[in-house]
Structures are given as C-alpha cells and as structure tokens.
PQR file of N, CA, C, O and H, with PARSE charges and radii, in Angstrom:
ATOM      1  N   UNK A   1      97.310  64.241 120.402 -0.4000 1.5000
ATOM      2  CA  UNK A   1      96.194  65.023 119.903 -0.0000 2.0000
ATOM      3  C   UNK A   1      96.555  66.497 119.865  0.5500 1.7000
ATOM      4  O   UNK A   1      95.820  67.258 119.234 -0.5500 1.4000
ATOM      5  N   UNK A   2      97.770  67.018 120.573 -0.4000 1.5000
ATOM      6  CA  UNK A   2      97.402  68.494 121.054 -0.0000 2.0000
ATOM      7  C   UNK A   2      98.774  68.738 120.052  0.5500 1.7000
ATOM      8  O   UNK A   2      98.664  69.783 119.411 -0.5500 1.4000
ATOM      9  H   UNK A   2      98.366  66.400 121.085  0.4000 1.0000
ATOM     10  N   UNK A   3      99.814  68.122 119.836 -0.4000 1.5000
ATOM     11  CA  UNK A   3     100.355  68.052 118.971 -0.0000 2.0000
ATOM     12  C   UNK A   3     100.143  68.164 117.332  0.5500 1.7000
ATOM     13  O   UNK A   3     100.882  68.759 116.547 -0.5500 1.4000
ATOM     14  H   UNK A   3      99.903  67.273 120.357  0.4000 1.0000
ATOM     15  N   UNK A   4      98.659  67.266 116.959 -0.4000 1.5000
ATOM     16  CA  UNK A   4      98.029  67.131 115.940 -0.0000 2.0000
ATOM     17  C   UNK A   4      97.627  68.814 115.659  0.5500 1.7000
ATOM     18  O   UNK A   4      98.102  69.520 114.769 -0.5500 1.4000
ATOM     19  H   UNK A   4      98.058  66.783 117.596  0.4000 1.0000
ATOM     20  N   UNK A   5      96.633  69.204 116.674 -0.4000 1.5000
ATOM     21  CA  UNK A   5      96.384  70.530 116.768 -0.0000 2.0000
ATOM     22  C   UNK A   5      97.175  71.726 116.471  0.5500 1.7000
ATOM     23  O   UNK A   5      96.760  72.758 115.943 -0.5500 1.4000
ATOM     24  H   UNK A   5      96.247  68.630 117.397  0.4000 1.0000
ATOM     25  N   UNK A   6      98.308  71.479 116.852 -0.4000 1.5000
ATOM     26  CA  UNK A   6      99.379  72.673 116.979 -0.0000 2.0000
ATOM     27  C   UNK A   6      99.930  72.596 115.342  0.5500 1.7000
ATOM     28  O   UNK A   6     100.446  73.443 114.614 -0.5500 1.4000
ATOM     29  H   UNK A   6      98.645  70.641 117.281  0.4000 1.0000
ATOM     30  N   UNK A   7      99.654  71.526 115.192 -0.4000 1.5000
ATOM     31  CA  UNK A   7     100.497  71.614 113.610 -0.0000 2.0000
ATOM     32  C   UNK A   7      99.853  72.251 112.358  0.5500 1.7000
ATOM     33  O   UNK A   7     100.310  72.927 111.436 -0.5500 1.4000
ATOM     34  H   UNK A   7      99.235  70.838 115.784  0.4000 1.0000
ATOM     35  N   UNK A   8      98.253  71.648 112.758 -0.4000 1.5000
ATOM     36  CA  UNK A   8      97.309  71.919 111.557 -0.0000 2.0000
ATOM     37  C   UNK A   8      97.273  73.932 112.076  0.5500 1.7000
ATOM     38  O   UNK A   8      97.332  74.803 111.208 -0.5500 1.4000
ATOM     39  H   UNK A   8      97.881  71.099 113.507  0.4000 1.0000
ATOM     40  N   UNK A   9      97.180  74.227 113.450 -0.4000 1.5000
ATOM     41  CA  UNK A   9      97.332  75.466 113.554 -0.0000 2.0000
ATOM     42  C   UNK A   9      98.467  76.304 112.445  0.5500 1.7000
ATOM     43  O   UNK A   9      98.204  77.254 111.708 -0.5500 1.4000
ATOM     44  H   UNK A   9      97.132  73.519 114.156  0.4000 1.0000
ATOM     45  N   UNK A  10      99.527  75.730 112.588 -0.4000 1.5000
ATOM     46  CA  UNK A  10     100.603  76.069 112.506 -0.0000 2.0000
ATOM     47  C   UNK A  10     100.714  76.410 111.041  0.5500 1.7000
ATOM     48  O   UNK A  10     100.890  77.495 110.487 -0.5500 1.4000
ATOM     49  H   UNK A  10      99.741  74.958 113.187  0.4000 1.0000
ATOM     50  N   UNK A  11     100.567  75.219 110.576 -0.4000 1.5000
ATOM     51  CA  UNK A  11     100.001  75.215 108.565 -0.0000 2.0000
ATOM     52  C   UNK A  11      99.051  75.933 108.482  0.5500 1.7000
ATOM     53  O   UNK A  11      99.453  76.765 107.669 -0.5500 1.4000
ATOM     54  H   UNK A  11     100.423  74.337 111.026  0.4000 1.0000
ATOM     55  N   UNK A  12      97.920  76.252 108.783 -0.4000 1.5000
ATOM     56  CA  UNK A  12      97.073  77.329 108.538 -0.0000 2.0000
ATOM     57  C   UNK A  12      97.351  78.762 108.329  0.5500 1.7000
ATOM     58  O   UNK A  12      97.016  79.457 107.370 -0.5500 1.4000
ATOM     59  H   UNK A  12      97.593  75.576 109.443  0.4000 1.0000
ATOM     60  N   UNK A  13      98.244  79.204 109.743 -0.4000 1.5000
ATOM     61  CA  UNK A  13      99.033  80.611 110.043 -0.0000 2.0000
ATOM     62  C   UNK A  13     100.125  80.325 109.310  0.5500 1.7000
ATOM     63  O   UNK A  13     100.978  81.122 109.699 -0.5500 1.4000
ATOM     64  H   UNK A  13      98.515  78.639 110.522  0.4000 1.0000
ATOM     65  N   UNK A  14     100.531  79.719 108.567 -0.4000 1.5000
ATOM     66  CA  UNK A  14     101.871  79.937 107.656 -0.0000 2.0000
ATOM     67  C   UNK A  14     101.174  80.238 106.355  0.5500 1.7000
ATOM     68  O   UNK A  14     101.670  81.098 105.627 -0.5500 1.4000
ATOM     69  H   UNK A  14      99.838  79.071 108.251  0.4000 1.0000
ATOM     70  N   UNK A  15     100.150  79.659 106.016 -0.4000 1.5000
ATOM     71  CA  UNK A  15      99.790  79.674 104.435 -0.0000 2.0000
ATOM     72  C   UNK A  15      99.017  81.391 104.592  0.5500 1.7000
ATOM     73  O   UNK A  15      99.144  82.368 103.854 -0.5500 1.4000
ATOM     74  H   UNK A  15      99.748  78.960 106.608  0.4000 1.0000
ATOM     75  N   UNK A  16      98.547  81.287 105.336 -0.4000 1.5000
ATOM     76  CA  UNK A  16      97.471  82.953 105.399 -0.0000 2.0000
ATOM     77  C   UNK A  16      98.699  83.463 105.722  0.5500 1.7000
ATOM     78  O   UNK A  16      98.853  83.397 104.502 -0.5500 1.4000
ATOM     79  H   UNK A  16      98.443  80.493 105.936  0.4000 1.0000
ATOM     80  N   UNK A  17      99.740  83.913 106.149 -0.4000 1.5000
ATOM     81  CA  UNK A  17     100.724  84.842 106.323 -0.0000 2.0000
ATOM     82  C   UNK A  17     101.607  84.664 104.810  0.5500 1.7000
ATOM     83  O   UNK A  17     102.419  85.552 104.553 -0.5500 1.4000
ATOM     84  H   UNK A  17      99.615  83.966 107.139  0.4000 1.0000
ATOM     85  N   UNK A  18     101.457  83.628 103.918 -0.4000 1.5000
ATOM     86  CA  UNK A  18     102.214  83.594 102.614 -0.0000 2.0000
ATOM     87  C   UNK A  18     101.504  84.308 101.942  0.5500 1.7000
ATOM     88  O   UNK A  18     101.948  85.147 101.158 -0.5500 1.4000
ATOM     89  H   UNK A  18     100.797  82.906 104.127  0.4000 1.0000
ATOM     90  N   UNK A  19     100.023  84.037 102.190 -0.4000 1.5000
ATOM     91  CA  UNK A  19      98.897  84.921 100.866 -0.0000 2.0000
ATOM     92  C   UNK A  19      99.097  86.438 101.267  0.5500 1.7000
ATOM     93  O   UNK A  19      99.378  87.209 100.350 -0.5500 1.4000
ATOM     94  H   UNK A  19      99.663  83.356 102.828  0.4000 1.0000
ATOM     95  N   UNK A  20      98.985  86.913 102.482 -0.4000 1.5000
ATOM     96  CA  UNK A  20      98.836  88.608 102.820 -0.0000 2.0000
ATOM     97  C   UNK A  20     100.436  88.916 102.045  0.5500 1.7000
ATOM     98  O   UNK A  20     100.390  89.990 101.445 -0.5500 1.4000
ATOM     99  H   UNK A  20      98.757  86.287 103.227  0.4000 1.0000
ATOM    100  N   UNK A  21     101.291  88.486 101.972 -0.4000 1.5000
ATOM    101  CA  UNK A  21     102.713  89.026 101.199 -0.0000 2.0000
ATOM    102  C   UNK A  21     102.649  89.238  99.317  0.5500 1.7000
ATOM    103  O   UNK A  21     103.370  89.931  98.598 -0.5500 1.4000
ATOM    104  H   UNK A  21     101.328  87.614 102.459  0.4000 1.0000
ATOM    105  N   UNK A  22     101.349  88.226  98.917 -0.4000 1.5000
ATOM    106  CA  UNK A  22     101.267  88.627  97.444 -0.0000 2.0000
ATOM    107  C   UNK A  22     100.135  89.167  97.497  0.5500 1.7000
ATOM    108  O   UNK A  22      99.439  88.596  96.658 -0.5500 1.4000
ATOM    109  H   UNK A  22     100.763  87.664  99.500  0.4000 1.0000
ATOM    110  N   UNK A  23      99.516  90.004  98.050 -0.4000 1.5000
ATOM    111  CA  UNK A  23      98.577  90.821  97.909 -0.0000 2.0000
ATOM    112  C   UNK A  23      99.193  92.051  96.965  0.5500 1.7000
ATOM    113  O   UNK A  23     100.199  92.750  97.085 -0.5500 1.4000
ATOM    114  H   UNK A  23     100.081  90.468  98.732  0.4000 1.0000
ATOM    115  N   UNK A  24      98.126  91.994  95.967 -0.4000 1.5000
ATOM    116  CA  UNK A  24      98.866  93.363  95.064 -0.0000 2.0000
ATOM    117  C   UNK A  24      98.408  94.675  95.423  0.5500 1.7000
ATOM    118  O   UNK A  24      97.547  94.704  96.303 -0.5500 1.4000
ATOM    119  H   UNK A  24      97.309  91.426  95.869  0.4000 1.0000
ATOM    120  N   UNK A  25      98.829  95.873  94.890 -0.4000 1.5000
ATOM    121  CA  UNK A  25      98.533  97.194  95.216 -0.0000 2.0000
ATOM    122  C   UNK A  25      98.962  97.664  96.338  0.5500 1.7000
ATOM    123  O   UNK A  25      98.947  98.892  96.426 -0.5500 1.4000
ATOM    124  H   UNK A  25      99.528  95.849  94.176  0.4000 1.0000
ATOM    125  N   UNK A  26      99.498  96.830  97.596 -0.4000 1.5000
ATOM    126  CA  UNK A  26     100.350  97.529  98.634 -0.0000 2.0000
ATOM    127  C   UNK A  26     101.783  97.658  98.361  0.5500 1.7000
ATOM    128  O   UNK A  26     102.668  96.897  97.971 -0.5500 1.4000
ATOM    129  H   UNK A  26      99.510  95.832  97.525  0.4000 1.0000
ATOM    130  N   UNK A  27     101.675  99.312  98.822 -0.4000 1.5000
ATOM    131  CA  UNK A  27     103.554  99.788  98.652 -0.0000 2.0000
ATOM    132  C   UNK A  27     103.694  99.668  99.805  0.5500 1.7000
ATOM    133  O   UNK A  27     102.868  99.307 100.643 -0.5500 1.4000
ATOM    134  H   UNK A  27     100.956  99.931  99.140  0.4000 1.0000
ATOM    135  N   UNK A  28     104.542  99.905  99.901 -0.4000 1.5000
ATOM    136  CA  UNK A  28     105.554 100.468 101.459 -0.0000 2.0000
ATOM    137  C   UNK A  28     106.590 101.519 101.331  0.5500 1.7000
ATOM    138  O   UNK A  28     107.357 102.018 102.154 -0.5500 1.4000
ATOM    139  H   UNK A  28     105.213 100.198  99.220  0.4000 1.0000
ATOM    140  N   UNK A  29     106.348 101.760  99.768 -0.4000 1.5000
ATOM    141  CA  UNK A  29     107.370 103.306  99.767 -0.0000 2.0000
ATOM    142  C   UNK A  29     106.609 104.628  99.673  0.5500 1.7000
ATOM    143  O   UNK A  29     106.250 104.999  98.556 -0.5500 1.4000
ATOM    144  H   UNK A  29     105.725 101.355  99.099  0.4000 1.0000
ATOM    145  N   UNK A  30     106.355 105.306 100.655 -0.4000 1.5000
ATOM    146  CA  UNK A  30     105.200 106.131 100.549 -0.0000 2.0000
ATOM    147  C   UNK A  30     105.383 107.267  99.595  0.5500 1.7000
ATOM    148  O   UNK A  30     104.495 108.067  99.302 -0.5500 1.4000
ATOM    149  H   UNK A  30     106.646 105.005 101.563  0.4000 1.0000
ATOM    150  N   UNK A  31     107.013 107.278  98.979 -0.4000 1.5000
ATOM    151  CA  UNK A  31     107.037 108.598  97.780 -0.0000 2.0000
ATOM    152  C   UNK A  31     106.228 107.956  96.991  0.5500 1.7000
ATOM    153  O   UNK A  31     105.268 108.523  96.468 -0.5500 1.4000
ATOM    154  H   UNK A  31     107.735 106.628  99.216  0.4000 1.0000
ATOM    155  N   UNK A  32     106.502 106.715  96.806 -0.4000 1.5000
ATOM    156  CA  UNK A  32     106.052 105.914  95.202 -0.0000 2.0000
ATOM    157  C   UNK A  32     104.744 105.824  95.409  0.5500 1.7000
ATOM    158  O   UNK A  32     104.249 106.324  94.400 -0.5500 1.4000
ATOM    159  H   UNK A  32     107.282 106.255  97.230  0.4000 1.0000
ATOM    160  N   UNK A  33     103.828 105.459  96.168 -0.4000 1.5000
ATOM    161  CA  UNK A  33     102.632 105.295  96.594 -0.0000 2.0000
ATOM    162  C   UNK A  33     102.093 106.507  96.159  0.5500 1.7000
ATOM    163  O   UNK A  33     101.203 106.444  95.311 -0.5500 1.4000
ATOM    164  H   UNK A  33     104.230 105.053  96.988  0.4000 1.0000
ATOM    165  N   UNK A  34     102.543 107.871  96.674 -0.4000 1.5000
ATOM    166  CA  UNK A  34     101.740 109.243  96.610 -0.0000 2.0000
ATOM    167  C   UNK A  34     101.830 109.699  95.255  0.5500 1.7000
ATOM    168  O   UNK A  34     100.903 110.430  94.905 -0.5500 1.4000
ATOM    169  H   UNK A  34     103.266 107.922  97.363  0.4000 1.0000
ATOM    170  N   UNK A  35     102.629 109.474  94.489 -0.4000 1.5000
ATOM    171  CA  UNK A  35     103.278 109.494  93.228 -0.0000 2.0000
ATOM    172  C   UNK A  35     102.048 108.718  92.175  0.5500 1.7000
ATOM    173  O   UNK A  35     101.316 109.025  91.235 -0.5500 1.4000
ATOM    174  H   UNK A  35     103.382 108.880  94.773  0.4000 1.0000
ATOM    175  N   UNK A  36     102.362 107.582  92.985 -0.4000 1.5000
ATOM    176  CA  UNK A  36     100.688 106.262  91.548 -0.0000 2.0000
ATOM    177  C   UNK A  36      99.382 106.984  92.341  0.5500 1.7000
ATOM    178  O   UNK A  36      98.314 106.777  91.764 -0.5500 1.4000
ATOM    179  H   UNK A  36     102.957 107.332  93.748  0.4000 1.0000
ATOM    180  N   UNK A  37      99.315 107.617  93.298 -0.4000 1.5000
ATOM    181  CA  UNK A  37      97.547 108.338  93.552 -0.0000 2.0000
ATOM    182  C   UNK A  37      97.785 109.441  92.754  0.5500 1.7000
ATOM    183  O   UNK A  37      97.122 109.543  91.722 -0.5500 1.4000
ATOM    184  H   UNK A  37     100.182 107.785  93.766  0.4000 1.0000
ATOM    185  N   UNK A  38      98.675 110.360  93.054 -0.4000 1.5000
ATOM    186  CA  UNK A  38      98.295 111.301  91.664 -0.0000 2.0000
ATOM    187  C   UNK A  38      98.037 111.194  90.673  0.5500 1.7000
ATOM    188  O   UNK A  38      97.175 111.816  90.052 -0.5500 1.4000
ATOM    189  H   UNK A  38      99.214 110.277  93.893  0.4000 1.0000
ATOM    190  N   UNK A  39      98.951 110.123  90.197 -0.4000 1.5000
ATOM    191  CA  UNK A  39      98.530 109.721  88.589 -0.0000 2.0000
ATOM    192  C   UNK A  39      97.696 109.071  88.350  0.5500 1.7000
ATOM    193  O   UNK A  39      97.678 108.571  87.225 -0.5500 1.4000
ATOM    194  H   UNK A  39      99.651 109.618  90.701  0.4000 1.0000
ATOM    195  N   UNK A  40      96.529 108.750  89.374 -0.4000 1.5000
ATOM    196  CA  UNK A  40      95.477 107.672  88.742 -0.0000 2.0000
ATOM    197  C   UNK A  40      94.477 108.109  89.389  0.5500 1.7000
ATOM    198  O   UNK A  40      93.431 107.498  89.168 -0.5500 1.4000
ATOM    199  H   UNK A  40      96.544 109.157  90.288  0.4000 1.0000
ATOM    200  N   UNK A  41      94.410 109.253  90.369 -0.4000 1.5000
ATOM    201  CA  UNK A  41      93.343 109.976  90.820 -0.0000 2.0000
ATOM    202  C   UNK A  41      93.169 109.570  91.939  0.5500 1.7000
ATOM    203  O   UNK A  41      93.100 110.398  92.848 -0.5500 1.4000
ATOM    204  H   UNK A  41      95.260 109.749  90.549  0.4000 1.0000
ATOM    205  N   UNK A  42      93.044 108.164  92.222 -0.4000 1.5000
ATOM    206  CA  UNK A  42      92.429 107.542  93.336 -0.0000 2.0000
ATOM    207  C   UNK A  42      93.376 107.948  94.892  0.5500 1.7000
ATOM    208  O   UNK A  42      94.573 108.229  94.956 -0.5500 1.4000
ATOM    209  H   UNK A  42      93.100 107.492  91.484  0.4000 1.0000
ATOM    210  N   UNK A  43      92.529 107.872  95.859 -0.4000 1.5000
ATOM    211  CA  UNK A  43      92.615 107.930  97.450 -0.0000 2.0000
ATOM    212  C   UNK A  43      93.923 107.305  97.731  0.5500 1.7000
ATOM    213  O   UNK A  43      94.382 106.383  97.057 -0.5500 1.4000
ATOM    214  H   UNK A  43      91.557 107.643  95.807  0.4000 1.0000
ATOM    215  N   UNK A  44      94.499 107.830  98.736 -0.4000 1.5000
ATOM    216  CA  UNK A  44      95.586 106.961  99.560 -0.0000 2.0000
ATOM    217  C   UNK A  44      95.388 106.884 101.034  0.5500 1.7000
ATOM    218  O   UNK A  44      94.979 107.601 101.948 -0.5500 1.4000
ATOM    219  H   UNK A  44      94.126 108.579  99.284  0.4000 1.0000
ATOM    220  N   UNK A  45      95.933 105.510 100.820 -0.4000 1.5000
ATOM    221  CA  UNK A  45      95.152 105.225 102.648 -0.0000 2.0000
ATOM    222  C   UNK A  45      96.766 104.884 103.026  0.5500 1.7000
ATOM    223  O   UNK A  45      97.521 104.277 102.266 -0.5500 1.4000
ATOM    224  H   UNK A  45      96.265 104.928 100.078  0.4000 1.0000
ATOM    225  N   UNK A  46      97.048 105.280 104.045 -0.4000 1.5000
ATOM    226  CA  UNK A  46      98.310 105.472 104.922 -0.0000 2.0000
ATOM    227  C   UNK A  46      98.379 104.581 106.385  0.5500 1.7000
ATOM    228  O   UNK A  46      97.944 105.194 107.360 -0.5500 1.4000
ATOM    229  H   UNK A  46      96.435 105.774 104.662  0.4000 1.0000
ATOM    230  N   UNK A  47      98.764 103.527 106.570 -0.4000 1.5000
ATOM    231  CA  UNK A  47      98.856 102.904 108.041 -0.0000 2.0000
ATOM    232  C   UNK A  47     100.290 103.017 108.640  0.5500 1.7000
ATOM    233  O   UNK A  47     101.187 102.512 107.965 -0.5500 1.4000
ATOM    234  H   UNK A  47      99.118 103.030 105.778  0.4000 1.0000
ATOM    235  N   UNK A  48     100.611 103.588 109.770 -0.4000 1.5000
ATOM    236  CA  UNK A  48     101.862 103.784 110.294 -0.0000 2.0000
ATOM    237  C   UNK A  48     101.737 102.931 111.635  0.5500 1.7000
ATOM    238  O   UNK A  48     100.931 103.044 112.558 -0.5500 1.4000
ATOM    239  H   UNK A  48      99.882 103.998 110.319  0.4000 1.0000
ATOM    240  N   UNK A  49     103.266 101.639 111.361 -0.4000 1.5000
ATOM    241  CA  UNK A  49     102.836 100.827 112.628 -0.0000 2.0000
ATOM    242  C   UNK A  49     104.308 100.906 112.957  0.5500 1.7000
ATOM    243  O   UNK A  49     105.236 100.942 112.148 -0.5500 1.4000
ATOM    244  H   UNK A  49     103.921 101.547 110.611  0.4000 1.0000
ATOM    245  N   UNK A  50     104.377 100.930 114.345 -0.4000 1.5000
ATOM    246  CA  UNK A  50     105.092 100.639 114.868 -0.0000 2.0000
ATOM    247  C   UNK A  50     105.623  99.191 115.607  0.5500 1.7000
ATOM    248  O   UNK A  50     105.219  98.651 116.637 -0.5500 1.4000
ATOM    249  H   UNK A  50     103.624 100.901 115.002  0.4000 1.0000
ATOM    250  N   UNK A  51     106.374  98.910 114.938 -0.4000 1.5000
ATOM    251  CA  UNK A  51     106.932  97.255 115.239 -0.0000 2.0000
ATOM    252  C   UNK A  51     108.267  97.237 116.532  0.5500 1.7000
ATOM    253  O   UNK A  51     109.313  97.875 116.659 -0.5500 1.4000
ATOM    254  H   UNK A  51     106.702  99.349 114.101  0.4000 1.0000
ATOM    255  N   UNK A  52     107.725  96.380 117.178 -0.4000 1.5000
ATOM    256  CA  UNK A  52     109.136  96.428 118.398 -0.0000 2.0000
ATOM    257  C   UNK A  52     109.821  95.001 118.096  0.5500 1.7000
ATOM    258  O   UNK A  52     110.821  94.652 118.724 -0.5500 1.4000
ATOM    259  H   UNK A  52     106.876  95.862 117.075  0.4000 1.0000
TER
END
C-alpha cells in the first residue's frame, strides 16, 4: 500500500515539475528580460534564489 502511495506521489511531483519548465514568459537572463520590459512597457519582477 505505502509503496502504491509513494509512486502515485512520485508521478504527480514529476508531471507538475515538467509543466513549471514550459511555462512561457520566464527568462533567466536578466539583460534579455530588462531589454523585452523596455520594449513592451510592462513591469519586471526579479526573484534571486539561492540554490545550495
């Protein structure tokens, strides 16, 4: 049973971690990013994470 559990977990957190990677409109190059807000007017929102 706990096996059963761990798997359907497991497939769940794999497919939602495949969808957040084709999410459109996120850069990660912040020249290029600041670059498409100038040219289109709109806001830039900036998150700085630190990964260990």
């Amino acid at each position: 049973m706990w096996r059963l559990l761990l798997v359907v977990l497991f497939v769940a957190w794999s497919s939602s971690a495949s969808a957040q990677e084709k999410i459109s409109g996120w850069h990660t190059d912040l020249d290029s990013a600041c670059k498409l807000a100038r040219e289109s007017g709109k806001p830039l929102f900036v998150v700085f994470r630190c990964v260990r």
